[in-house]
C-alpha positions as CSV (number, residue, x, y, z in Angstrom):
1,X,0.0,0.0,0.0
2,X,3.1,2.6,0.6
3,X,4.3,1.4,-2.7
4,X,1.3,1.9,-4.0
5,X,0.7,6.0,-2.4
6,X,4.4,6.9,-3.5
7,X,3.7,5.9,-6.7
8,X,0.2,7.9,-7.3
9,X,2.2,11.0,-5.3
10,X,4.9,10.8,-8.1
11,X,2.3,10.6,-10.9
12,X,0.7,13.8,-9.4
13,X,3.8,15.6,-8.7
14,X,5.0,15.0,-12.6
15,X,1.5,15.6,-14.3
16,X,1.7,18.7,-11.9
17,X,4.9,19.6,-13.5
18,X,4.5,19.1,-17.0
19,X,1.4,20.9,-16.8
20,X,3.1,24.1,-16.4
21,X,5.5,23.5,-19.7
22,X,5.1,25.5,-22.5
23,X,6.9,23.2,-25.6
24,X,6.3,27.2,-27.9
25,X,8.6,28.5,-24.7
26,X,11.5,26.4,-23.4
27,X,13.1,27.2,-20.0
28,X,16.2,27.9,-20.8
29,X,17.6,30.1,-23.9
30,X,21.2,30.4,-25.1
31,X,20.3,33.5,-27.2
32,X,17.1,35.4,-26.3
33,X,17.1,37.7,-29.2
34,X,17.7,34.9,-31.6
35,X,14.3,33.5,-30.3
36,X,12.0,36.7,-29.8
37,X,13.7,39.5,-32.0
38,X,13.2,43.0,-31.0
39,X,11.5,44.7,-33.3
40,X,13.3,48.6,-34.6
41,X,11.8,51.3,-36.8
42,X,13.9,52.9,-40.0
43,X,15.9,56.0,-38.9
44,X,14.1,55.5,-35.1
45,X,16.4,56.6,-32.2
46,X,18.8,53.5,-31.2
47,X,20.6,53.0,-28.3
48,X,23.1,50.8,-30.7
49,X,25.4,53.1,-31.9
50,X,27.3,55.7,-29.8
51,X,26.2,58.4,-32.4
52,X,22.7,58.2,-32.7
53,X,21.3,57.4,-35.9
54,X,23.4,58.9,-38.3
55,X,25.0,55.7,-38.3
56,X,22.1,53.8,-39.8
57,X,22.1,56.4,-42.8
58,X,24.0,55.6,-46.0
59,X,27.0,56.9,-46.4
60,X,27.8,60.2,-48.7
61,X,28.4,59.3,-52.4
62,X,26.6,55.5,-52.4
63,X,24.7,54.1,-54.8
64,X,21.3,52.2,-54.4
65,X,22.2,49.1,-56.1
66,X,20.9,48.4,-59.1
67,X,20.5,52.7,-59.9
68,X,21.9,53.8,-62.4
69,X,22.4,57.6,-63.3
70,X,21.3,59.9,-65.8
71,X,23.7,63.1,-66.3
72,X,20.6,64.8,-68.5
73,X,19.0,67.7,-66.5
74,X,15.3,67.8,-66.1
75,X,15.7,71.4,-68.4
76,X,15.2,72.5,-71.6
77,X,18.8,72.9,-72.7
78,X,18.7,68.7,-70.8
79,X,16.1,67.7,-73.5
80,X,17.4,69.2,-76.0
81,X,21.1,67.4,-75.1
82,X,19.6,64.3,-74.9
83,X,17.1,64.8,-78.5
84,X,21.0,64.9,-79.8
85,X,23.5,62.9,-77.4
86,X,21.5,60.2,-75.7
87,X,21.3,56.7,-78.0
88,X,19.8,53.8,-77.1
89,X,21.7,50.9,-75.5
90,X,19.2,48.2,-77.0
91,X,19.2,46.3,-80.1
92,X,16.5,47.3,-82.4
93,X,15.3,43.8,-83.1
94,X,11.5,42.1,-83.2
95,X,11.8,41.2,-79.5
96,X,12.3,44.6,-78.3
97,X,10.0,46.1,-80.5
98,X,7.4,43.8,-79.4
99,X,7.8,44.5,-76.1
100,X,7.7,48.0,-76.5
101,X,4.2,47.7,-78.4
102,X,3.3,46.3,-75.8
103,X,4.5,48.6,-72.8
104,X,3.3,51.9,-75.5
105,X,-0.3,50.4,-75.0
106,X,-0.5,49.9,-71.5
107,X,1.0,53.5,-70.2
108,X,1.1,55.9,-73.5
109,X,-2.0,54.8,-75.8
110,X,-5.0,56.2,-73.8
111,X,-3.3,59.8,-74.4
112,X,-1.3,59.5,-77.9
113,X,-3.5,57.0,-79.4
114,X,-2.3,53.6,-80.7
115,X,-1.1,54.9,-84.2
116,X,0.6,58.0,-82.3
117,X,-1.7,60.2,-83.7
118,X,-2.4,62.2,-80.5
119,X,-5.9,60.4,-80.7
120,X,-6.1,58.3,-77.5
121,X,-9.6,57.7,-75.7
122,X,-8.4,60.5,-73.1
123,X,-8.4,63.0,-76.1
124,X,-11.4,61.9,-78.1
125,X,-12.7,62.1,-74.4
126,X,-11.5,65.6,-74.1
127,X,-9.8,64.8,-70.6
128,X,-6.3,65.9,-72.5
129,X,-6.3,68.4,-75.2
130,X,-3.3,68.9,-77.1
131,X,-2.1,65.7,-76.6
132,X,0.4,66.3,-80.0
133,X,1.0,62.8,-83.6
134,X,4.6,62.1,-83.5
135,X,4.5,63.1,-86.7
136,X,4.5,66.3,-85.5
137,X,7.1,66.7,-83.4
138,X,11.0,66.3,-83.9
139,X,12.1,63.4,-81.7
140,X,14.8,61.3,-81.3
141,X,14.8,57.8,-79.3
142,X,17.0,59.9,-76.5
143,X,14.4,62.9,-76.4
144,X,11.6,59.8,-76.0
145,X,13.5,58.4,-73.3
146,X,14.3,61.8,-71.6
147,X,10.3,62.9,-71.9
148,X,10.0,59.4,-70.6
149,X,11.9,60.1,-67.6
150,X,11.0,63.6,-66.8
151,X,7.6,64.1,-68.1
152,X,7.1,67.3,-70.4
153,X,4.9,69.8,-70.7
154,X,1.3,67.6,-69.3
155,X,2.9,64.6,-69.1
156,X,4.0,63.2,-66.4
157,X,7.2,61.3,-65.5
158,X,6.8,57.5,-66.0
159,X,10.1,56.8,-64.1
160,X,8.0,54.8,-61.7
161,X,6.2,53.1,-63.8
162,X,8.7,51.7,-66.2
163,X,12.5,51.0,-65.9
164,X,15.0,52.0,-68.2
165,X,15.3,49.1,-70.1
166,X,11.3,49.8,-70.7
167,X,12.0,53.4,-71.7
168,X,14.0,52.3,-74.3
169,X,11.5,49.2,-75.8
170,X,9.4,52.0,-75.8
171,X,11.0,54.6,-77.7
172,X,12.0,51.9,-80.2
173,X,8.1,51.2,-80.9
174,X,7.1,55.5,-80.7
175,X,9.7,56.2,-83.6
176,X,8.2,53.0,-85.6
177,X,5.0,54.8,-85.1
178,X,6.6,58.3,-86.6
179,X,7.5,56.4,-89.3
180,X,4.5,54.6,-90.2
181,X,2.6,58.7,-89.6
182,X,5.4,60.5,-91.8
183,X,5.1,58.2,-94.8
């Protein structure tokens, strides 16, 4: 019969025990932090460095990787520069022309039109007036790619919206356009 208490006591005492363990939380951690990170705020105060946070801003003269930079000025004299200097990195082959078509319909169409007649559905609309045919204008692939960048007059900058790689497709497909209005 004392056998037989013990054992029942020892039962309880270890159901009473395990009962309290949390297996999501074990007793004993190496590396708290590792476990239950503390969570910090972009450019928030920190206690980490000895200078604040100026040491969690880049340093002077670095480059976001990936960007690269364009020396043309968002100006008149720039546009003109690039009209004459800028040329496009991209073969002009079916692939990029393609893609271009198919960028030129998705962010430049509604206003230009999909011939490039300045006859999009925001014109016929009368949302944009002015909106001018490329056969109008005197552009180069580099003055497409810098209006591209910048915006001009109306327009907005697509910057955002397409990369340079995209600008260029682009440009490729607006002076296929011109040529298909001049002729």
């Amino acid at each position: 019969m004392k056998k037989l208490t013990s054992l029942f006591f020892g039962l309880a005492v270890a159901l009473a025990v395990s009962a309290c363990h949390d297996p999501s939380k074990p007793n004993y951690q190496y590396f708290p932090n590792m476990y239950e990170p503390v969570g910090y705020e972009t450019y928030a105060d920190s206690d980490a460095f000895a200078n604040g946070i100026e040491a969690q801003i880049p340093a002077d003269g670095s480059i976001a990787r990936g960007w690269q930079p364009y020396d043309y000025p968002d100006t008149n004299e720039g546009y003109e520069m690039a009209k004459v200097d800028l040329l496009s990195p991209l073969a002009q082959n079916e692939e990029n022309l393609a893609a271009g078509k198919e960028l030129y319909g998705v962010y430049c169409a509604v206003c230009h039109g999909k011939k490039g007649d300045g006859q999009g559905i925001l014109m016929t609309r009368e949302k944009f007036l002015g909106v001018p045919s490329y056969a109008d204008r005197e552009i180069t692939p580099g003055s497409i790619y810098h209006v591209l960048m910048y915006g001009k007059n109306a327009m907005g900058s697509h910057a955002g919206q397409v990369n340079a790689t995209e600008r260029w497709q682009i440009a490729q497909h607006v002076m296929e356009l011109r040529g298909s209005l001049i002729k």
